[in-house]
MIRO-658120 format. One record per atom (N, C-alpha, C): atom name; x, y, z. Coordinates in Angstrom, 2 decimals. Each point is the difference from the previous one (the first is absolute). Example, Ala and Ser with C-alpha at 12.3 -4.5 7.8 and 13.67 -1.06 7.14 Angstrom:
rec name: N; east: 13.19; north: -5.69; up: 7.80
rec name: CA; east: -0.89; north: 1.19; up: 0.00
rec name: C; east: 0.90; north: 1.20; up: 0.00
rec name: N; east: -0.35; north: 1.05; up: -0.72
rec name: CA; east: 0.82; north: 1.19; up: 0.06
rec name: C; east: -0.77; north: 1.09; up: 0.73
end
This chain:
rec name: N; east: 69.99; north: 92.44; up: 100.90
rec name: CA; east: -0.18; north: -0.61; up: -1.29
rec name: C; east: 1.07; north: -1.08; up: -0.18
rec name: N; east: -0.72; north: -1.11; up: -0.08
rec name: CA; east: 1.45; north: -1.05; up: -0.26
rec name: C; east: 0.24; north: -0.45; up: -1.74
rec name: N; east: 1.10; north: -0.58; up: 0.01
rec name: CA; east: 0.30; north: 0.31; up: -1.19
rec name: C; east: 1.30; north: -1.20; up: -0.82
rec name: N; east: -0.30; north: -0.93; up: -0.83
rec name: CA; east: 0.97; north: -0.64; up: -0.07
rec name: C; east: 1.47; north: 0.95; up: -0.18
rec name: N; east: 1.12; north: -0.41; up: -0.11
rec name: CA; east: 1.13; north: 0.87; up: 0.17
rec name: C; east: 0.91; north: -0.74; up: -1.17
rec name: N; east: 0.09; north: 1.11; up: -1.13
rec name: CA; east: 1.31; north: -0.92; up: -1.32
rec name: C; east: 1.29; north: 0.98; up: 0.17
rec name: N; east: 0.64; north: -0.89; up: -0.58
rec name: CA; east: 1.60; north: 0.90; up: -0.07
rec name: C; east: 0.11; north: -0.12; up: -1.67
rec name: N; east: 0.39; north: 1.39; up: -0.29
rec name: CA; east: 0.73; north: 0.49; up: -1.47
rec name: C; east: 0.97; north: -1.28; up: -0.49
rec name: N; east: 0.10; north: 0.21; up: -1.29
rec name: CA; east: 1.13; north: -0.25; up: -0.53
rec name: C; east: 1.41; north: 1.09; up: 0.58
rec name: N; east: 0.91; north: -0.17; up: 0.57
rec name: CA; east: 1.27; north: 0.74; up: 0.32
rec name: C; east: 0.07; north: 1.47; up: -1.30
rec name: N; east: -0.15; north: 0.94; up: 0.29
rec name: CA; east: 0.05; north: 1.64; up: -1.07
rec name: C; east: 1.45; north: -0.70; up: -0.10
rec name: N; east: 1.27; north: 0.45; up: -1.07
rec name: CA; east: 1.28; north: 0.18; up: -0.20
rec name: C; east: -0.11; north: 1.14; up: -0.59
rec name: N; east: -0.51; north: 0.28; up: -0.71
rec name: CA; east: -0.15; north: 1.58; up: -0.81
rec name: C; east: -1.48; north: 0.54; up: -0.30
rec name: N; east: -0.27; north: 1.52; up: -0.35
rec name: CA; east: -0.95; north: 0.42; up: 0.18
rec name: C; east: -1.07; north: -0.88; up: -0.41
rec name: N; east: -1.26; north: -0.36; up: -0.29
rec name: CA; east: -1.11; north: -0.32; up: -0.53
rec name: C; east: -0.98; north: -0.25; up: 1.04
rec name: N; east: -1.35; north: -0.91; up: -0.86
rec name: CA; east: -1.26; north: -0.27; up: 0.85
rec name: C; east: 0.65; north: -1.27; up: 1.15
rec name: N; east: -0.63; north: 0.34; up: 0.87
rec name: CA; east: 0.03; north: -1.58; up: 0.72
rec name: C; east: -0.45; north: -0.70; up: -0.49
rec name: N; east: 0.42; north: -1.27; up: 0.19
rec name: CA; east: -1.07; north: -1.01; up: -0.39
rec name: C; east: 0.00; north: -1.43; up: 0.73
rec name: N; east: -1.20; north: -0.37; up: 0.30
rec name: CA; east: -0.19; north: -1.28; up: 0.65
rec name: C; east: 0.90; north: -1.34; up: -0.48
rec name: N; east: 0.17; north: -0.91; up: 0.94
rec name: CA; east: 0.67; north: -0.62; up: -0.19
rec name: C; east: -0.32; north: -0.96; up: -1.13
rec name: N; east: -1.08; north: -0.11; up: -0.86
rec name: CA; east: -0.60; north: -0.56; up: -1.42
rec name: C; east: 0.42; north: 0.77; up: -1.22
rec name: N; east: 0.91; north: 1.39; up: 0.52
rec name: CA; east: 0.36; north: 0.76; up: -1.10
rec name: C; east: -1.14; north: 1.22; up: -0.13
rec name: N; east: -1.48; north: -0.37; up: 0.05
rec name: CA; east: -0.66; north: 1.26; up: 0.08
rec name: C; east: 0.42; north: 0.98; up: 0.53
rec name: N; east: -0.58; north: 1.17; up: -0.58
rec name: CA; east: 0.47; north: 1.70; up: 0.71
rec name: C; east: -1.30; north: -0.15; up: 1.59
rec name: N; east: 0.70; north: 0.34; up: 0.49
rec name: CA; east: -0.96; north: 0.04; up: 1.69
rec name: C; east: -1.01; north: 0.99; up: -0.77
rec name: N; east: -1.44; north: 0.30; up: 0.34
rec name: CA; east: -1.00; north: 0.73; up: 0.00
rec name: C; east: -0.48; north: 1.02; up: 1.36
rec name: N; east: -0.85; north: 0.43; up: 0.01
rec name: CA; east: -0.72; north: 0.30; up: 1.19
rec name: C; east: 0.61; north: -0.51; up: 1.48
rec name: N; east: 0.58; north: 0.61; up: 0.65
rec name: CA; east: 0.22; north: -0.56; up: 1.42
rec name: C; east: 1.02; north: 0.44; up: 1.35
rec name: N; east: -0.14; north: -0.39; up: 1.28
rec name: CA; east: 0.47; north: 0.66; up: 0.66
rec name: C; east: 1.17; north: -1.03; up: 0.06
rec name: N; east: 1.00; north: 1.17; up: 0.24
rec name: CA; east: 1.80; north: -0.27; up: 0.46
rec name: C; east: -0.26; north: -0.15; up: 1.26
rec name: N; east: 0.09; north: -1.09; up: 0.78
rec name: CA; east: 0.60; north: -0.48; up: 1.48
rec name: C; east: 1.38; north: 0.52; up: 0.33
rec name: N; east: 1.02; north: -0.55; up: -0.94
rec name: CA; east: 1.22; north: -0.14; up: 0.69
rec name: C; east: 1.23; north: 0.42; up: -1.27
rec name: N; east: 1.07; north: 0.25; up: -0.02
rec name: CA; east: 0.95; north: 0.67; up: -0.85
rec name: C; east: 1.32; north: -0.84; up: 0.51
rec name: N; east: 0.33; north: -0.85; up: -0.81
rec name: CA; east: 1.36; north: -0.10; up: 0.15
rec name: C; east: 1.18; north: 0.36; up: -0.71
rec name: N; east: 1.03; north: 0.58; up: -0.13
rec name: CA; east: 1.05; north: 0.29; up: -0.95
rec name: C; east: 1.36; north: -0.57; up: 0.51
rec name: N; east: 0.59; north: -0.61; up: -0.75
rec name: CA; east: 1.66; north: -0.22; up: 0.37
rec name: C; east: 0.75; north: 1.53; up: -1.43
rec name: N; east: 0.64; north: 0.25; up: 0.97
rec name: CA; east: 0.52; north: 1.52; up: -0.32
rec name: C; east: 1.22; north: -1.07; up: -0.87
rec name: N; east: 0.75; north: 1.54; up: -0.86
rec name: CA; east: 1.43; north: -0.26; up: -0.67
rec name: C; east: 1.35; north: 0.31; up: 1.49
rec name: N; east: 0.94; north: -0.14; up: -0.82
rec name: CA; east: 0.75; north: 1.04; up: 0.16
rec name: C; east: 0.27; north: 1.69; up: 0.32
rec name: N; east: -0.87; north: 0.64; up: -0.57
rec name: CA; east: -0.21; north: 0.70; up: -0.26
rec name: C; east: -1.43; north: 0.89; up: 0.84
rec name: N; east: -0.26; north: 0.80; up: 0.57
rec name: CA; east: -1.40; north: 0.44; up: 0.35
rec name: C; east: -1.24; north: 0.10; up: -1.24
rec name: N; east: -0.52; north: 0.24; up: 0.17
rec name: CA; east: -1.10; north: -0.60; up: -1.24
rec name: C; east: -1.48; north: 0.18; up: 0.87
rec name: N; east: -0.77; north: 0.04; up: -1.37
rec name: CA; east: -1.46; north: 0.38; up: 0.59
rec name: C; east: -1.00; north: -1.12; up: -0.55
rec name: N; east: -1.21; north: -0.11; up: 0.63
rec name: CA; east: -0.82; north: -0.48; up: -0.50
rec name: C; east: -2.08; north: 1.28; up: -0.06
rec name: N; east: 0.19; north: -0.27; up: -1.27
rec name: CA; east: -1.15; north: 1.04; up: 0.07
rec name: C; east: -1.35; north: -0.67; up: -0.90
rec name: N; east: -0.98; north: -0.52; up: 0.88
rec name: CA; east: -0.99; north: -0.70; up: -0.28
rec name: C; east: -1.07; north: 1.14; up: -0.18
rec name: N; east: -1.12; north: -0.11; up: -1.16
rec name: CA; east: -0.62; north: 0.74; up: -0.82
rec name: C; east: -1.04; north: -0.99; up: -0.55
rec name: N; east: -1.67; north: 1.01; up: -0.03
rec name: CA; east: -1.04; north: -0.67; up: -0.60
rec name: C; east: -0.27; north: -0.30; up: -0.87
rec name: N; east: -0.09; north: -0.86; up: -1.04
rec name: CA; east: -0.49; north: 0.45; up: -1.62
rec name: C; east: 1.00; north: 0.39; up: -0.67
rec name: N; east: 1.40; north: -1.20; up: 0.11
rec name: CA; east: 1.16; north: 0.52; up: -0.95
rec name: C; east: 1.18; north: 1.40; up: 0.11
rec name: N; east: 1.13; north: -0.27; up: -0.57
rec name: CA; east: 0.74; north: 0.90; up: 0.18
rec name: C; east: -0.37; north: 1.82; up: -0.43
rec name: N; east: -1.06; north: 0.26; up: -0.34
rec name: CA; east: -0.23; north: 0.99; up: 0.48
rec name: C; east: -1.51; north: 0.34; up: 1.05
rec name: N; east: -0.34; north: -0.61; up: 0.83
rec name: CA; east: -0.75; north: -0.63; up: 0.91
rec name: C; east: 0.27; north: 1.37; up: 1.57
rec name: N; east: -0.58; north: -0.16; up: 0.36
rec name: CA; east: -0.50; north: 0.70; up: 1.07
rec name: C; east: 1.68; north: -0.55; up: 0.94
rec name: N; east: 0.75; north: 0.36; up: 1.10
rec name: CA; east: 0.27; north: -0.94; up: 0.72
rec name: C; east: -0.21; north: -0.12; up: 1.54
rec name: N; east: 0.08; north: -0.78; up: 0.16
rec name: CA; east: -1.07; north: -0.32; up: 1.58
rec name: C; east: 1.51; north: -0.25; up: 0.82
rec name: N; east: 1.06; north: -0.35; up: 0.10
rec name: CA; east: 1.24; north: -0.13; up: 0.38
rec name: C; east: 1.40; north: -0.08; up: -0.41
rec name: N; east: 1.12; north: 0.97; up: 0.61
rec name: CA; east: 0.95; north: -0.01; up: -0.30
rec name: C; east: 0.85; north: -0.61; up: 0.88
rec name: N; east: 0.81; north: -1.30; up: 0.20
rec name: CA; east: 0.95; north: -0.34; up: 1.19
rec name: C; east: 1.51; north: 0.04; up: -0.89
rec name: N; east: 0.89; north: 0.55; up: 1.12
rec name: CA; east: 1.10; north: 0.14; up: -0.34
rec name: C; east: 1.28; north: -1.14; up: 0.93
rec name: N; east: 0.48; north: -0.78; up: -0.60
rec name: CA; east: 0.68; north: -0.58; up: 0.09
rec name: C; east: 1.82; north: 0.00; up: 0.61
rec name: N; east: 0.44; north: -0.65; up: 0.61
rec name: CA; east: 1.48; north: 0.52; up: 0.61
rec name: C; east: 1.02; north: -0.57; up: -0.78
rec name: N; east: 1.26; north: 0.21; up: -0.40
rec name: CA; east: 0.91; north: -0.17; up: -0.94
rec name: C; east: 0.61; north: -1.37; up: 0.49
rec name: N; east: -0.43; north: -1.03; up: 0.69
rec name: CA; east: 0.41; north: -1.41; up: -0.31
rec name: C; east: -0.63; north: -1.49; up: -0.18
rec name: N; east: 0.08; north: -0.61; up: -0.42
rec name: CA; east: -0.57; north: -1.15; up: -0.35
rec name: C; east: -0.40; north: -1.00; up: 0.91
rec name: N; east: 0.55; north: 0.31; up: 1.15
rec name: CA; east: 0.03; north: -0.96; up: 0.94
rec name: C; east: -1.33; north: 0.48; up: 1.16
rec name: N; east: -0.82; north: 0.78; up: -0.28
rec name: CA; east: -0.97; north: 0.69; up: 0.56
rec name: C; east: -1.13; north: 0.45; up: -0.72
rec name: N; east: -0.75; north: -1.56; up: -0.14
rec name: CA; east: -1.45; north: 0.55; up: -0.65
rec name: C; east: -0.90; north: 0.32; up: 0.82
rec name: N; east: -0.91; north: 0.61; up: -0.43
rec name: CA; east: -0.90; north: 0.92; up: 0.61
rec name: C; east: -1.24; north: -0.81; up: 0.18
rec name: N; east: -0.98; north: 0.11; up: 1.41
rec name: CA; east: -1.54; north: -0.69; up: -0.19
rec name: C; east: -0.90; north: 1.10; up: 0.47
rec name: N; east: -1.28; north: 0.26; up: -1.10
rec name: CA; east: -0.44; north: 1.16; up: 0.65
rec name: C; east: -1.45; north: -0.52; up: 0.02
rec name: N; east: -0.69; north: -0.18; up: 1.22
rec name: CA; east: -1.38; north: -0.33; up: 0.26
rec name: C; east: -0.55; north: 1.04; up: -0.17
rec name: N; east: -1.05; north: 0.41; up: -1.19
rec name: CA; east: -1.06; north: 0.86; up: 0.46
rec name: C; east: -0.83; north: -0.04; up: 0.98
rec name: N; east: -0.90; north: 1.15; up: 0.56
rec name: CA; east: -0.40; north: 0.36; up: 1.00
rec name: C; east: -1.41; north: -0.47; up: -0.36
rec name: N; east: -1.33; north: -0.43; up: 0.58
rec name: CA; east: -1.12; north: -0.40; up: -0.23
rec name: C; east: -0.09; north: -0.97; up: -0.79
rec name: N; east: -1.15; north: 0.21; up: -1.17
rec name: CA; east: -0.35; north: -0.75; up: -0.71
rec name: C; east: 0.88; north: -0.17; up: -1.16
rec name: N; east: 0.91; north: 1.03; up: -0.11
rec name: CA; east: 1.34; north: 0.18; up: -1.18
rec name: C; east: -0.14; north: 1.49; up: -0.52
rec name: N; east: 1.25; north: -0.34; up: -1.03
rec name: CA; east: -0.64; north: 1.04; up: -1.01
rec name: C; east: -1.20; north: -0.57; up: -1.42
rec name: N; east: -0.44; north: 1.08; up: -0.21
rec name: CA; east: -1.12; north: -0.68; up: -1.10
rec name: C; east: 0.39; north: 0.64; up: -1.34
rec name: N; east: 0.09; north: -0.96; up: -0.76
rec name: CA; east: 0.43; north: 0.33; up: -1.58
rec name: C; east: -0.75; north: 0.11; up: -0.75
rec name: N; east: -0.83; north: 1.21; up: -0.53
rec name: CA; east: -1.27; north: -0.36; up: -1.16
rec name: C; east: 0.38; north: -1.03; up: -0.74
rec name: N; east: 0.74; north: 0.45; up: -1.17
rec name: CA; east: 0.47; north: -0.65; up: -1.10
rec name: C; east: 0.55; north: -1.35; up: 0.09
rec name: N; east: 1.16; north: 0.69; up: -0.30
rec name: CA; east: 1.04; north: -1.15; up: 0.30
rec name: C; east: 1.16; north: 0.51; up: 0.37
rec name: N; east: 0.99; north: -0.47; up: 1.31
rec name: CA; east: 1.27; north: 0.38; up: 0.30
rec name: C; east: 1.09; north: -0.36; up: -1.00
rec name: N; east: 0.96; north: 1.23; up: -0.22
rec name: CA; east: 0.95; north: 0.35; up: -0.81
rec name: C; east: 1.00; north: 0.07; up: 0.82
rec name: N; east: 1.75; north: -0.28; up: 0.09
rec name: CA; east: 0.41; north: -0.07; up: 0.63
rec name: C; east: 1.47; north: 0.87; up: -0.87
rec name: N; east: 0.41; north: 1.29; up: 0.69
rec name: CA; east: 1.23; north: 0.96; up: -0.87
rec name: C; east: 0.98; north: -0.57; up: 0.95
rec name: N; east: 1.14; north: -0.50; up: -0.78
rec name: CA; east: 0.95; north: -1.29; up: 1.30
rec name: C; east: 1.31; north: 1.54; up: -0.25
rec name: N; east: 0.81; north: 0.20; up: 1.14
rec name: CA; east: 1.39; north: 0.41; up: -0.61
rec name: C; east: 0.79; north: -0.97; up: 1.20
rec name: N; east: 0.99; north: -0.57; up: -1.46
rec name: CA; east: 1.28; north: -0.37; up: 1.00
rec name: C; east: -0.51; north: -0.54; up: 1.41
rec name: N; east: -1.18; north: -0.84; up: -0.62
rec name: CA; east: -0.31; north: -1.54; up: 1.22
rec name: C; east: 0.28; north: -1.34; up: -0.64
rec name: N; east: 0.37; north: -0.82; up: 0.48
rec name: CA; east: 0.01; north: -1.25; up: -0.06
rec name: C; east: -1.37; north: -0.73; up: -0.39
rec name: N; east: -1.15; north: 0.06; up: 0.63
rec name: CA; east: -1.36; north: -0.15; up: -0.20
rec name: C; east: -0.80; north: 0.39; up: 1.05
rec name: N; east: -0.93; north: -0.20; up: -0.37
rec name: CA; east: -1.40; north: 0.54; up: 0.45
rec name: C; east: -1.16; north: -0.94; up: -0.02
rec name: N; east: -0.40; north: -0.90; up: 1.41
rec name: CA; east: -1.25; north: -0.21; up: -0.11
rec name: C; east: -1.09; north: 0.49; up: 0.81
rec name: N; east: -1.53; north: -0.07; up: -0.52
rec name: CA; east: -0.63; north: 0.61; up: 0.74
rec name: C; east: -1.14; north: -1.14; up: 0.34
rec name: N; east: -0.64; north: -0.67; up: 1.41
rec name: CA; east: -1.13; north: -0.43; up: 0.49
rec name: C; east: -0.67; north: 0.74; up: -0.05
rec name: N; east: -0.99; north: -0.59; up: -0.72
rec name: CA; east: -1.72; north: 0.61; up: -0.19
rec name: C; east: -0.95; north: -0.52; up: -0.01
rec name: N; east: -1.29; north: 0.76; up: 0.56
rec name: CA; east: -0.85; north: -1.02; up: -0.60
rec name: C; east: -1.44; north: 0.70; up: -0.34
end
């Protein structure tokens, strides 16, 4: 299935993703996960349909800044009914390719 491919607005703290027009992303599969971590170890926990939403992934992060993380999903992605929600701790940001 091919698929054009967008990148998020950068997460800094919990909420919806949202496309780079400001819309909340809808319906769609996660390709790819990037995070630049804190200081600090820190998580990122992506969820369907808002902060109390199903969640489809938890990645955990290493305590320095100088080591962000790239995580390719496997196949076609993950698939988000709703809309992806993103629970940030003690990251720097969070974007996610989708499409």
């Amino acid at each position: 299935m091919q698929t054009d491919v967008l990148a998020s607005v950068p997460l800094t703290a919990s909420g919806q993703f949202t496309a780079q027009n400001t819309n909340n992303i809808a319906r769609c599969r996660i390709k790819s996960i990037y995070i630049v971590p804190s200081g600090t170890a820190g998580s990122l926990v992506i969820k369907d349909g808002g902060a109390s939403g199903n969640v489809l992934v938890t990645v955990n992060t290493v305590a320095s800044a100088t080591q962000p993380t790239y995580l390719l999903m496997p196949g076609e992605g993950l698939l988000v009914q709703t809309s992806p929600y993103g629970a940030v701790t003690s990251l720097g940001s969070a974007t996610i390719f989708y499409g």
